[in-house]
N, C-alpha and C positions, 0 to 999 in steps of 0.2 A: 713378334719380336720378343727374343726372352728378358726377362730383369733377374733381379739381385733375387725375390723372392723365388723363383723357379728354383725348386730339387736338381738332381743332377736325374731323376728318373723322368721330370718332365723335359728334363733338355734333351737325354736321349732319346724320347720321344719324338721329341719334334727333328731332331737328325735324322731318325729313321723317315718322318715323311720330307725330309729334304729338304730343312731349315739348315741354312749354309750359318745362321748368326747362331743357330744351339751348339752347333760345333763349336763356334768360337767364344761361345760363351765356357762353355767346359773346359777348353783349353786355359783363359784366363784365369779361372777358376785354380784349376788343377799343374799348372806347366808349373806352378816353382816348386812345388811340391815332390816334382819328378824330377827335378833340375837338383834338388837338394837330396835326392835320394841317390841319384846318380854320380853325382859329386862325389859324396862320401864312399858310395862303392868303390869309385876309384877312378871313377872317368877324365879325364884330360881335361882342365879348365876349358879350352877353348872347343872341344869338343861336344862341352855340355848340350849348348844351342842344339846341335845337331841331330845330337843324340834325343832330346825331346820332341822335338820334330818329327824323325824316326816312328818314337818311343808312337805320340798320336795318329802319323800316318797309318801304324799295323790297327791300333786300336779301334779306331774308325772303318778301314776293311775290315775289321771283325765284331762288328759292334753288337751282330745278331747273335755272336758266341756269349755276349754278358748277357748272366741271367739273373742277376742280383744277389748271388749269394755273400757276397761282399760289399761294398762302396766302390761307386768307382772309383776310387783313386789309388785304393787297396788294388783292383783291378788292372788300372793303368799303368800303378807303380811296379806291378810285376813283369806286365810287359815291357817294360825300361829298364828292368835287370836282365830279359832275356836278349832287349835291343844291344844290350853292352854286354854281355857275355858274347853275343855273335861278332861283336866287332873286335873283342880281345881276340877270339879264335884265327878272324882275317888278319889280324896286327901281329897276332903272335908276340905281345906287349901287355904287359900292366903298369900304369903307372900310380906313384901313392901320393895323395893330396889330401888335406883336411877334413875331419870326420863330417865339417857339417859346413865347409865351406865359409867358415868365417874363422877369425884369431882368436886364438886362445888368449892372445899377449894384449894388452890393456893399454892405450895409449897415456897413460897417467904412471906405468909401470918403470922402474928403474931399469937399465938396461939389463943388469942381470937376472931383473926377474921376467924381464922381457923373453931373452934369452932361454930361459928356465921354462918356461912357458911355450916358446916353439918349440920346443926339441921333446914337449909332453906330448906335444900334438904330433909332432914325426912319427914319434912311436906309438903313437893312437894307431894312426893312421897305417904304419905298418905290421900293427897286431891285426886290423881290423882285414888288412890282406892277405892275411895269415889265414883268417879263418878257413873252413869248407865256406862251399857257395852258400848251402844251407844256412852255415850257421848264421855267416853273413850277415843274409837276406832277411833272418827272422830278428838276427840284434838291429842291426839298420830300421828295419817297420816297427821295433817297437822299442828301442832307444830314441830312437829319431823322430821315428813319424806318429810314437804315441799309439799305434794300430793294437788291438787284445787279442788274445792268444785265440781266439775262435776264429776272429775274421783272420789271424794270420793262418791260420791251418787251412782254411777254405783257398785263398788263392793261391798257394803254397803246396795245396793237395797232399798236407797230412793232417793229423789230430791233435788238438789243443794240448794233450800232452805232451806230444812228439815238439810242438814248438815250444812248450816248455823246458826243457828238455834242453834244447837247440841252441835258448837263451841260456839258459844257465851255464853249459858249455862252451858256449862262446864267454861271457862274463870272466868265467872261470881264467878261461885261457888269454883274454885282455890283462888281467891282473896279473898272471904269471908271466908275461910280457915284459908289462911292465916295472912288475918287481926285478926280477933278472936284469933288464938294462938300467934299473936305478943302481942296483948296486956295483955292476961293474965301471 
């Protein structure tokens, strides 16, 4: 039976001899983490659940392809941008929701800066689907999820500069977004 102290390489361990609780330990572990990746990518509030779901079921039929070059959750979270890139392609839909799945707007805040405050995040969130998948994927893992440019290049399959790179680009083009729709 796994606990709090078990690694994520012992829990995969014990999945591979067919410990149904190190499954669900990982997923505890790891779903909101995929859930809040997914969100911001752009995924459908109500569709999040699903798509995590998804996201562990492929993970786990492939669990023998992790070889540790990354964390899993660096791991998992990639495979839940590929679970939602395949569903945008069946949708033939994107929708844009909140970079990180909560409000910008403060519940102490006057309404106009209430106000002022969604409409930062609209455009967040609509810079942020702007980007290439890339660039994306690489500002999401490491605005978001904190992930560093090695471990992002590893499951991402390019080079720690190439994700540098990727960020800065994207950065770039969030700010000229942004700037453009403040002033008009």
């Amino acid at each position: 039976m796994p606990n709090d102290t078990d690694t994520d390489s012992d829990l995969i361990d014990g999945w591979r001899r067919g410990e149904e609780s190190a499954a669900a330990a990982l997923i505890r572990r790891h779903a909101g983490s995929v859930a809040r990746f997914l969100h911001a990518a752009g995924a459908d509030g109500d569709d999040v659940e699903d798509l995590v779901q998804e996201t562990f079921f492929r993970a786990f039929r492939r669990i023998e392809t992790f070889r540790g070059g990354s964390t899993f959750r660096t791991w998992v979270i990639a495979i839940g941008s590929n679970v939602l890139k395949d569903t945008w392609r069946k949708r033939s839909r994107q929708s844009v929701i909140p970079l990180d799945g909560r409000d910008f707007a403060d519940e102490s805040m006057d309404p106009f800066a209430e106000s002022e405050a969604r409409e930062m995040e609209r455009r967040l969130a609509k810079g942020v689907q702007g980007l290439s998948p890339m660039q994306r994927d690489v500002f999401l893992l490491r605005a978001q999820q904190g992930v560093d440019y090695d471990e992002i290049a590893k499951v991402l399959r390019t080079s720690p500069g190439a994700a540098r790179v990727h960020y800065h680009h994207a950065v770039q083009r969030l700010k000229k977004v942004l700037s453009v729709e403040l002033e008009t």
